[in-house]
C-alpha positions as CSV (number, residue, x, y, z in Angstrom):
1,X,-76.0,36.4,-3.1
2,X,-76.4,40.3,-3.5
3,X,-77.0,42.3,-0.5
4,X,-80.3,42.2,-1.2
5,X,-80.7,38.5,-0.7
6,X,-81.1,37.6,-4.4
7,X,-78.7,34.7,-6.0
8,X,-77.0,36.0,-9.5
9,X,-76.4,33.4,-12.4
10,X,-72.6,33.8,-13.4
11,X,-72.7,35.8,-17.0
12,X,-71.8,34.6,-20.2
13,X,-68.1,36.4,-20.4
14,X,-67.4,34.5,-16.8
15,X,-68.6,31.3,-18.5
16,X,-65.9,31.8,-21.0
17,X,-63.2,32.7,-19.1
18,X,-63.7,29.7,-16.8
19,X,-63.9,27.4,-20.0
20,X,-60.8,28.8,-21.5
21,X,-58.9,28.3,-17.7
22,X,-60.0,24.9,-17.6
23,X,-59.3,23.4,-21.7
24,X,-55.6,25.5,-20.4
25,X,-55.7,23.1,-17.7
26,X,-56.2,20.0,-19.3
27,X,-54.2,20.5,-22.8
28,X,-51.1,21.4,-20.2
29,X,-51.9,17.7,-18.3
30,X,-52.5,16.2,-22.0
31,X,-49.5,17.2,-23.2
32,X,-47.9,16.5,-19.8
33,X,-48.8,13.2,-19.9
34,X,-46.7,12.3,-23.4
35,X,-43.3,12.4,-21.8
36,X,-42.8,8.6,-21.2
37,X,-40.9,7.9,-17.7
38,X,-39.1,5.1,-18.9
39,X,-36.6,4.0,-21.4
40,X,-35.0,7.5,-21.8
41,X,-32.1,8.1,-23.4
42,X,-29.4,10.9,-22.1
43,X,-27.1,11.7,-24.4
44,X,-23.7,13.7,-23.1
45,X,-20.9,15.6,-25.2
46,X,-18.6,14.5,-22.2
47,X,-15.3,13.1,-24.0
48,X,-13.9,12.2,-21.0
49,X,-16.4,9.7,-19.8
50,X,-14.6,6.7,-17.8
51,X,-11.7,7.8,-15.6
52,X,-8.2,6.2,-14.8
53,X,-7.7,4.1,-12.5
54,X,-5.2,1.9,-10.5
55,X,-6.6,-2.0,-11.0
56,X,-4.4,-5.2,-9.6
57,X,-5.7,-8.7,-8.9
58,X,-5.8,-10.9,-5.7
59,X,-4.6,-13.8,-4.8
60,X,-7.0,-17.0,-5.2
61,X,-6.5,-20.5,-4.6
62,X,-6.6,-23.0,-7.4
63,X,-10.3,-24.2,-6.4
64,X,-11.4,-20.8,-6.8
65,X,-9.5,-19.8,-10.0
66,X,-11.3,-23.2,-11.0
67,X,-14.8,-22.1,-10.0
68,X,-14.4,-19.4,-12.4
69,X,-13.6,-21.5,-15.6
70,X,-12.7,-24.7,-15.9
71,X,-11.4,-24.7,-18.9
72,X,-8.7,-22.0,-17.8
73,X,-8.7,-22.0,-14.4
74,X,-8.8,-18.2,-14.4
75,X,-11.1,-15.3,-13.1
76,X,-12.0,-12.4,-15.2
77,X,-9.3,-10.0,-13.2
78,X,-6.7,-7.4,-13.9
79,X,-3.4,-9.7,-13.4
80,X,-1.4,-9.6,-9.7
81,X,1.2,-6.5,-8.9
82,X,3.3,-8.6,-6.3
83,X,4.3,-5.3,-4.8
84,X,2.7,-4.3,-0.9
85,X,1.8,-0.6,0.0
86,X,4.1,-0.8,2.7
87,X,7.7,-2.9,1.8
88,X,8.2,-4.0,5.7
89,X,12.4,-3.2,6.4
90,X,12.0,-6.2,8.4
91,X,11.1,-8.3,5.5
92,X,14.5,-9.6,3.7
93,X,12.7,-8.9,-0.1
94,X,12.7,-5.4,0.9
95,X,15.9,-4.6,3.1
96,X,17.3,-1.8,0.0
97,X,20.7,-0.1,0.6
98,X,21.8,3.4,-0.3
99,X,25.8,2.4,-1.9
100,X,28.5,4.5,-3.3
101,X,29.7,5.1,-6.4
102,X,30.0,2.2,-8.7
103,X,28.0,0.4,-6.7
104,X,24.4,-0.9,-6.8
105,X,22.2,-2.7,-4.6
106,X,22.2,-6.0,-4.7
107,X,18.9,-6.8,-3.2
108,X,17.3,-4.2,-5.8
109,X,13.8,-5.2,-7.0
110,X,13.7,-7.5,-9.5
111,X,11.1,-4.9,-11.5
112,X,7.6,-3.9,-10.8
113,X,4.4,-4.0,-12.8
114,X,1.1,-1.5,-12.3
115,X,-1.8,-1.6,-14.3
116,X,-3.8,1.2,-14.9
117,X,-7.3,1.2,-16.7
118,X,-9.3,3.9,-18.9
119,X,-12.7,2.6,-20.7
120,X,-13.2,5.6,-23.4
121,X,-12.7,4.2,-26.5
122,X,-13.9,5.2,-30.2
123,X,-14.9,2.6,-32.8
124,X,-13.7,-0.4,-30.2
125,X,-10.0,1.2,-30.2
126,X,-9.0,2.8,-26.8
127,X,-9.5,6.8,-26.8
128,X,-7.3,8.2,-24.1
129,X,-3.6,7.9,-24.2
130,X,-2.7,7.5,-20.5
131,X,0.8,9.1,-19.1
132,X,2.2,8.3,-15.5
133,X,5.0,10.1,-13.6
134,X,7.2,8.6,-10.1
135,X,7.0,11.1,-7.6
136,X,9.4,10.8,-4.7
137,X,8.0,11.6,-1.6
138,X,5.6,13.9,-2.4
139,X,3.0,14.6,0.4
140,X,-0.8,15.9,-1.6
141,X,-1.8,17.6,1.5
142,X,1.2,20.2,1.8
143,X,-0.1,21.8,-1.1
144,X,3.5,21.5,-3.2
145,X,3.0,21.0,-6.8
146,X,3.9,17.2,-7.8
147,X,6.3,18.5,-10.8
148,X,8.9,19.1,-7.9
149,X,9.3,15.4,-7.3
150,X,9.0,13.8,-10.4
151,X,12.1,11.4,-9.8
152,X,12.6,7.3,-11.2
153,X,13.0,9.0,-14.8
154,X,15.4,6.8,-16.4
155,X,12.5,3.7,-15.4
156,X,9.4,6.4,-16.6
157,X,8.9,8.8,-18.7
158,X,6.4,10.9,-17.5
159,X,5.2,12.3,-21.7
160,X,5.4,9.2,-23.0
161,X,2.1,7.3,-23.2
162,X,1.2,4.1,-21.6
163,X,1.2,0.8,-23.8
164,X,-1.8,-1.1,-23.8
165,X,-0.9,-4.5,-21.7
166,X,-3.6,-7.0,-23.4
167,X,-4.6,-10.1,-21.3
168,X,-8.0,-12.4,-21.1
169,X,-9.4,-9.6,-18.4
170,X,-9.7,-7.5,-21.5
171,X,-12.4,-9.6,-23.0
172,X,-14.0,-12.0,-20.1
173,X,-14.8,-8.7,-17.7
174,X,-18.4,-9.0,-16.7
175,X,-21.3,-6.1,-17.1
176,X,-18.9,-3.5,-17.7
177,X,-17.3,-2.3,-20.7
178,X,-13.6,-3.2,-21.9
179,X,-11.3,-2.0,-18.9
180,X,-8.0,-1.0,-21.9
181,X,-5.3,-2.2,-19.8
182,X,-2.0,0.0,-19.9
183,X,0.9,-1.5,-18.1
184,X,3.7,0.7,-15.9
185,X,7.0,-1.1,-15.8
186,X,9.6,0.3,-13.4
187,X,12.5,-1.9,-14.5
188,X,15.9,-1.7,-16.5
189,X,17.4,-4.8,-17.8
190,X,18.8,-5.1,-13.8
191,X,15.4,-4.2,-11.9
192,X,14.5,-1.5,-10.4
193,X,16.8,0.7,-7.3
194,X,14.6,2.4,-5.1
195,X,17.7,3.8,-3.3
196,X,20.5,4.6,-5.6
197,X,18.2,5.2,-9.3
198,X,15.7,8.1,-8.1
199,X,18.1,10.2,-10.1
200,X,18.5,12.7,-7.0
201,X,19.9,11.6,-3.2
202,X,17.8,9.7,-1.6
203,X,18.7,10.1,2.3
204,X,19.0,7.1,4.7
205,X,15.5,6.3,6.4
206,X,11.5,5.7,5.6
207,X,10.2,6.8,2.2
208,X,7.2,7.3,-0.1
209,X,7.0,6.5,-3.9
210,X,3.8,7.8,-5.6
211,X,3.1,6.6,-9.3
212,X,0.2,9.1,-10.2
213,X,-1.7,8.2,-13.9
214,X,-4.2,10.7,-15.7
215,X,-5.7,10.7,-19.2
216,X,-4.9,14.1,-20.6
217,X,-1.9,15.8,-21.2
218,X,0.1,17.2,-18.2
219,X,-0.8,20.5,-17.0
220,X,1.2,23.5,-18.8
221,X,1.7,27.0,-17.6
222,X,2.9,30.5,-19.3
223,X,6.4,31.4,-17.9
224,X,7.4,34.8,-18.5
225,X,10.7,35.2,-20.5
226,X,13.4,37.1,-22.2
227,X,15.0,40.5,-20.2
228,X,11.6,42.5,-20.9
229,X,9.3,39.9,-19.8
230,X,6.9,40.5,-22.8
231,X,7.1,37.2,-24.0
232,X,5.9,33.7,-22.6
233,X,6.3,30.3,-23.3
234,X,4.8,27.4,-22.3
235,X,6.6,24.8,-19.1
236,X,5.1,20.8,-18.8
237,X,4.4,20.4,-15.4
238,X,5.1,16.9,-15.2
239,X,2.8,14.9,-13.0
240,X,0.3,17.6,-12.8
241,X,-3.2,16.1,-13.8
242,X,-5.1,19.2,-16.1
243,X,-8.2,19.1,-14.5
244,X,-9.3,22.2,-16.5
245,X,-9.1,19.9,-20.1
246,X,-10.7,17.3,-18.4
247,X,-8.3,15.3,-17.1
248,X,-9.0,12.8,-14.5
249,X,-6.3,10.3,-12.2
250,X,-5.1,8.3,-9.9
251,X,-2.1,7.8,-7.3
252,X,-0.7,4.9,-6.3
253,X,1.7,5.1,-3.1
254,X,4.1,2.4,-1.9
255,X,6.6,3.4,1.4
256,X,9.8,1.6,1.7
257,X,13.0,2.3,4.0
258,X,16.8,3.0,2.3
259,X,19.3,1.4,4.2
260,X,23.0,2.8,4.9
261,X,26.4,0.6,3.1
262,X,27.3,-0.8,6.2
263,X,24.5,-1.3,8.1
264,X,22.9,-4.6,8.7
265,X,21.2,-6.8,5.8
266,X,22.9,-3.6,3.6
267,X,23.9,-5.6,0.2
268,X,26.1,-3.6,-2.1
269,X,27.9,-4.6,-5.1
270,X,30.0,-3.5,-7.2
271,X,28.9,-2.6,-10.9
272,X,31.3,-4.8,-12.6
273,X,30.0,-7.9,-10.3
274,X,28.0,-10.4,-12.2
């Protein structure tokens, strides 16, 4: 309506614009309506896809190992690690001894076996080479950097990589792709000594050993060197994931209590003993 009462018809230029506004309109919902919300496919340059991780079995009665297969009598399951988080003192498979020279401990552990997995694979061959370092009584949460506390070295070898352990879990897991099983074996050919092989003292009293994994290569950091400090070189910091190359891990931490020679259930023998 004009002021003067009388209704206008909308002109020819108006007519077009609203015509072009609205075929904008609908060629935007045309097109809109070609992206299909199903069945898409992401595709990722992330080389580091699956992460590490700690895997052990559990304990099952025969009738369930049964129920499983009955051919084998076996479930689809990393096998058992034997080895508790916490190895009770009062327990007499754990009562270790701290002994003098010459000596070991005669109730050492016979060895222990941890199994770590990492999925990423090329062409059906595992991809990452996995490393794991023994840290002795580290604690994460004081902020010290593990390197310090690398111990256990003559069982581990923190730069050498993790063979794969190959078992029926590899190929009967269910709905998830092939778990590359590496094995950790803290033994010699006498078992393992919590107390006397740590390869620094190890003082009488409650401890913590922490086995940490990761898929890259340790962590490495420029160190200044020579008199003018103008040239650098690089330091492994052993069981120090690189998170900045991708790296992922995982920790694994047992406590257990080192006993003095001469206290009671202490068992220390001389080297030369059978």
């Amino acid at each position: 309506m004009t002021g003067a009462g009388v209704r206008r018809k909308p002109g020819r230029s108006a007519l077009a614009l609203l015509g072009a506004v609205g075929l904008g309109m609908l060629a935007s919902v045309g097109v809109s309506c070609l992206i299909p919300d199903h069945d898409i496919q992401v595709l990722t340059t992330d080389v580091n896809r699956y992460p590490v991780r700690f895997v052990e079995g559990i304990e099952l009665s025969e009738e369930a190992r049964c129920a499983c297969s009955e051919a084998s009598c076996e479930c689809p399951m990393a096998p058992l690690t034997l080895v508790p988080p916490f190895l009770d003192p009062d327990d007499p498979a754990y009562q270790f001894c701290i002994c003098g020279e010459n000596k070991v401990d005669a109730n050492r552990l016979p060895g222990v076996t941890l199994y770590v997995e990492d999925q990423d694979e090329v062409d059906g061959d595992a991809d990452d080479p996995v490393r794991a370092a023994a840290l002795l009584d580290w604690d994460p949460t004081l902020g010290d950097t593990a390197v310090d506390y690398v111990a256990y070295r003559n069982y581990l070898d923190p730069r050498e990589p993790l063979a794969l352990y190959y078992s029926p879990f590899e190929t009967s897991v269910l709905k998830r792709p092939r778990p590359y099983l590496r094995a950790i074996t803290l033994s010699d050919s006498e078992g393992f000594d919590l107390c006397n092989g740590a390869g620094r003292p190890v003082g009488p009293g409650f401890h913590t050993l922490s086995i940490i994994a990761s898929d890259r290569l340790w962590f490495k950091r420029e160190t200044q060197t020579g008199d003018t400090g103008t040239e650098s070189m690089e330091v492994v910091q052993d069981g120090v994931p690189d998170i900045a190359a991708g790296a992922t891990y995982d920790v694994q931490t047992y406590v257990f209590k080192c006993l003095e020679e001469g206290d009671d259930f202490c068992e220390c023998a001389d080297i030369t003993d059978p």
